[in-house]
C-alpha positions, 0 to 999 in steps of 0.5 A: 690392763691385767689379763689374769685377773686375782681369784680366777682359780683355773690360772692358779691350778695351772701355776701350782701344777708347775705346767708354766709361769704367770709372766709365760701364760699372760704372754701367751694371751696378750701377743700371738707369734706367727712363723713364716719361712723362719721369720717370726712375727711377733703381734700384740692383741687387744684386751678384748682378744686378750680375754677371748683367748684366756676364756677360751682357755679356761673352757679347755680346761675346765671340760678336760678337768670334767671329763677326767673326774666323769672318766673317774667316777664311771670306774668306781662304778663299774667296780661296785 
């Protein structure tokens, strides 16, 4: 199952702005790495967990994005 389905733009934003790589984001959705006592455990998730995480992603960035362009036309406001 491909956790980054074709079209979902938020995944393309984040590749083209250089912040990581598809290979790291869709890993990042697909296991979670817990660190104890220096031991690393490395846990896959399942495709439902999968794509809980990678929509709770794309609400972060979406409400960031938001907020920035909220922050943004509230200036050029104050300046007219």
């Amino acid at each position: 199952m491909k956790i980054i389905p074709q079209g979902y733009c938020i995944y393309g934003y984040l590749f083209v702005c250089g912040r990581c790589d598809e290979k790291s984001l869709e890993d990042s959705f697909c296991k979670r790495v817990m660190v104890t006592r220096g031991d690393t455990i490395t846990k896959s998730l399942d495709p439902n967990s999968a794509a809980l995480s990678r929509d709770a992603l794309a609400k972060i960035v979406y409400s960031r994005l938001f907020d920035w362009y909220i922050c943004d036309v509230q200036e050029v406001y104050v300046l007219l």
